[in-house]
C-alpha positions as CSV (number, residue, x, y, z in Angstrom):
1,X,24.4,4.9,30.5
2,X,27.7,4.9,28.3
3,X,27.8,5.9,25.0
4,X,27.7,3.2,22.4
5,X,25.6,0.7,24.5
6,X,22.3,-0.1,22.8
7,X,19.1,0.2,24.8
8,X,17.7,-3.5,24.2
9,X,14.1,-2.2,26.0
10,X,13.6,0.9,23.5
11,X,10.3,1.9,23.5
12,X,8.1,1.2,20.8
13,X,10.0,-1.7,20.3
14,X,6.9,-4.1,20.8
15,X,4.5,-2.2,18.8
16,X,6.8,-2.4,16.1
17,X,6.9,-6.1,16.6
18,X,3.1,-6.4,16.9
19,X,3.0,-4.4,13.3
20,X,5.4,-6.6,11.5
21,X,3.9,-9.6,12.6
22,X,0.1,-8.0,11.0
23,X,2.1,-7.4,8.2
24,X,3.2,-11.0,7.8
25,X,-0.3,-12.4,8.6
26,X,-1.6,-10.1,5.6
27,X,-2.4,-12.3,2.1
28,X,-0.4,-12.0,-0.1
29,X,-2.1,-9.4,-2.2
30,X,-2.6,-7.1,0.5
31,X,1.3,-7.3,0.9
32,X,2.0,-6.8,-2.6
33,X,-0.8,-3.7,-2.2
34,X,0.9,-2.2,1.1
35,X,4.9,-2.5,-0.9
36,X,3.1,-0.8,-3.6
37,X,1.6,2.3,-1.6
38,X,5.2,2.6,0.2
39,X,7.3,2.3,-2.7
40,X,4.8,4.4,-4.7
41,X,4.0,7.0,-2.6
42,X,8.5,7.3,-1.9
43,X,8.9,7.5,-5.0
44,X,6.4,11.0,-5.5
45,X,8.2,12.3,-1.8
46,X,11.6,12.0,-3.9
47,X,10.6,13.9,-7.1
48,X,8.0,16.4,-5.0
49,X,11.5,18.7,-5.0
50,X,11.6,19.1,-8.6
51,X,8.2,19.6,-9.1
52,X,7.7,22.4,-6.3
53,X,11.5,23.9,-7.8
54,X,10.8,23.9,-10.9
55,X,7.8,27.3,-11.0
56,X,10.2,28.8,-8.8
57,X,13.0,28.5,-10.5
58,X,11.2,29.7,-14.1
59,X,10.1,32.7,-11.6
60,X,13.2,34.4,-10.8
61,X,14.5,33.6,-14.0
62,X,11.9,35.7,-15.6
63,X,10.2,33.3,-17.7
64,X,6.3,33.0,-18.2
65,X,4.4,29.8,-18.8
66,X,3.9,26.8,-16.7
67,X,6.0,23.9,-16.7
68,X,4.1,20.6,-17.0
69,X,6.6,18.4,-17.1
70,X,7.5,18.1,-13.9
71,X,4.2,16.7,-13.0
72,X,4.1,14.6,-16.0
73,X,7.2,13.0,-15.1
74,X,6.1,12.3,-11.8
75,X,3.2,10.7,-12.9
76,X,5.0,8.8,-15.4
77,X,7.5,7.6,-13.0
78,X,5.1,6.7,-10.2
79,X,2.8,4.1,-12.8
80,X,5.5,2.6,-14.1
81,X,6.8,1.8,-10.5
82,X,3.8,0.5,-10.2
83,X,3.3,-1.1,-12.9
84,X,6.7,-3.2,-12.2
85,X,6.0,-3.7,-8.8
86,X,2.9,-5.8,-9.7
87,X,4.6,-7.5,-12.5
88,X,7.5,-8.5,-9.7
89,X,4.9,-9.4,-6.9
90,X,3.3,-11.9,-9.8
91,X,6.4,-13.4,-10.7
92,X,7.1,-13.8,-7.3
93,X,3.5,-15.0,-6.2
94,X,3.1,-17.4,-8.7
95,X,4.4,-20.3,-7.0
96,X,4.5,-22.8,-10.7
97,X,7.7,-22.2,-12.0
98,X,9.2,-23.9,-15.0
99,X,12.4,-25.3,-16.1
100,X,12.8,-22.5,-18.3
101,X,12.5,-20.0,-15.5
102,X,14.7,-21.5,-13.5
103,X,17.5,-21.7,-15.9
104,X,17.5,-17.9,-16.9
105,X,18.6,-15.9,-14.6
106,X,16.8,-13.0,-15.9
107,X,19.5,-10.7,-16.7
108,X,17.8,-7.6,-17.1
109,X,15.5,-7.2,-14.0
110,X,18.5,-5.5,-12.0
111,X,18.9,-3.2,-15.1
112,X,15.2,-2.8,-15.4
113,X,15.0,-1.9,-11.7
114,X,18.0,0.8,-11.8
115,X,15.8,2.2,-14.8
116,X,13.0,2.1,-13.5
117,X,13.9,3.8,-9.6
118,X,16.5,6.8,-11.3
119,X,13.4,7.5,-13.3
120,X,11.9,9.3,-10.0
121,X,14.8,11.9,-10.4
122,X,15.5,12.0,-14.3
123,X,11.9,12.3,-16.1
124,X,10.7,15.2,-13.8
125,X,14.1,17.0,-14.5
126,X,13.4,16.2,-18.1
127,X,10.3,17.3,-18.2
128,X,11.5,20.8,-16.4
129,X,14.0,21.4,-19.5
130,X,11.2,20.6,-22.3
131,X,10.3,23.4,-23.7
132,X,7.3,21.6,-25.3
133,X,5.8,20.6,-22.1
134,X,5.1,24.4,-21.4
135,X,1.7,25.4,-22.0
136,X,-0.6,28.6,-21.0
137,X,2.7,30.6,-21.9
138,X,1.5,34.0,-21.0
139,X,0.3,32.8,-17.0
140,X,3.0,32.9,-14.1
141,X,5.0,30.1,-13.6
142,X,3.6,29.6,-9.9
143,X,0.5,28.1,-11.5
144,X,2.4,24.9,-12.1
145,X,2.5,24.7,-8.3
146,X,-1.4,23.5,-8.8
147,X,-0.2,20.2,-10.5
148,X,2.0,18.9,-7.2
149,X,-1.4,18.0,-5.6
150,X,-2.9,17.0,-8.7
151,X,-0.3,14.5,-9.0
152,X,-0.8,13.2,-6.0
153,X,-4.3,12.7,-6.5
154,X,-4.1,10.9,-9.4
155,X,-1.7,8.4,-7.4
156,X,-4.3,7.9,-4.1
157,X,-7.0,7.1,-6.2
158,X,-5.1,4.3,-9.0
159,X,-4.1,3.1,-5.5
160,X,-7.7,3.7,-4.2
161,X,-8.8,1.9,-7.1
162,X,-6.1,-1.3,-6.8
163,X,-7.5,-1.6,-3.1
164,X,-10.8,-2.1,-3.7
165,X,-10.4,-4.8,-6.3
166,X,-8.4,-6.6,-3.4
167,X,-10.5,-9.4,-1.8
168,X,-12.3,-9.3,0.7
169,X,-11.6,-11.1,4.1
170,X,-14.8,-13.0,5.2
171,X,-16.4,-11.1,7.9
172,X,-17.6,-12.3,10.8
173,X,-21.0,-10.3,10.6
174,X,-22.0,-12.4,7.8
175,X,-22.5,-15.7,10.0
176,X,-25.2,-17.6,11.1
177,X,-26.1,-16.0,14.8
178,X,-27.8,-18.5,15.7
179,X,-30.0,-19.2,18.7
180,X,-27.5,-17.4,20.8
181,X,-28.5,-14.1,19.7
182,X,-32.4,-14.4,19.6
183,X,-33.7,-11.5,22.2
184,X,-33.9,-12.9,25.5
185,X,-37.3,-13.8,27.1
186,X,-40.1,-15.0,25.2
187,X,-41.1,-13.9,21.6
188,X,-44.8,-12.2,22.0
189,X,-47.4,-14.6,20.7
190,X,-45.4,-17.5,21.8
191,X,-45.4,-19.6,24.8
């Protein structure tokens, strides 16, 4: 095969299909829930290098305490993501819109959004430089390493949380069997 032709029969390429189109058939809430995990749980993947740095870094500079800022920052960052996410999924699920919404053009959301995403990389790098965020000043710095998964637990369960107040689909175990499913043969005592 020459180089620069595109395989059209790349594996995987139906499986990805089959996945976008159970992602489209998803209500709308469970979108909105899924963009939410990905976005949320990016988001903590691109400021995990500060956090994990951050101990190490106070380490070979020969500095006690741990750092908590870090941590706090990524925290921070991660529910107001989310926090804006859901406001943008409601503005963009509510399907009544006004004359007065169509006419502004909403001039800060794209400055909200720059704020809001460069806050993954600023507030934990903030919160490394704070010297107030430093606590438990005579432990080793590696201790902060203990608030990377921390972090992260905090995020699963809000997102735990936000997915079980989704609704529920109706299940199919909840019908009516019917006659259909009455044991077959005759019921003792009956004829």
């Amino acid at each position: 095969m020459p180089l620069g032709r595109r395989r059209t029969d790349e594996p995987g390429a139906e499986d990805r299909a089959a996945a976008l189109q159970r992602f489209a058939d998803l209500p709308p809430e469970r979108r909105g829930w899924f963009v939410q995990v990905l976005f949320g749980m990016g988001l903590l993947g691109l400021s995990s290098p500060v956090e994990l740095a951050v101990p190490v870094i106070r380490v070979l500079a020969g500095r006690r305490g741990v750092q908590t800022g870090p941590a706090l920052g990524s925290l921070l960052t991660f529910l107001a993501v989310r926090a804006y996410l859901a406001a943008v999924l409601r503005r963009l699920g509510s399907e009544a819109s006004t004359d007065e919404d169509a006419d502004s053009d909403h001039w800060s959301d794209p400055l909200v959004s720059v704020l809001v995403v460069s806050g993954v990389a600023v507030l934990p790098a903030v919160g490394a430089v704070l010297p107030a965020t430093v606590v438990l000043h005579e432990r080793s710095p590696l201790w902060g390493l203990g608030l990377w998964p921390v972090v992260r637990l905090l995020a699963a369960t809000r997102l735990a949380v936000d997915a079980s107040r989704l609704p529920r689909p109706p299940s199919t175990d909840d019908a009516d069997p019917g006659p259909a499913a009455s044991p077959a043969g005759p019921v003792p005592g009956e004829r």
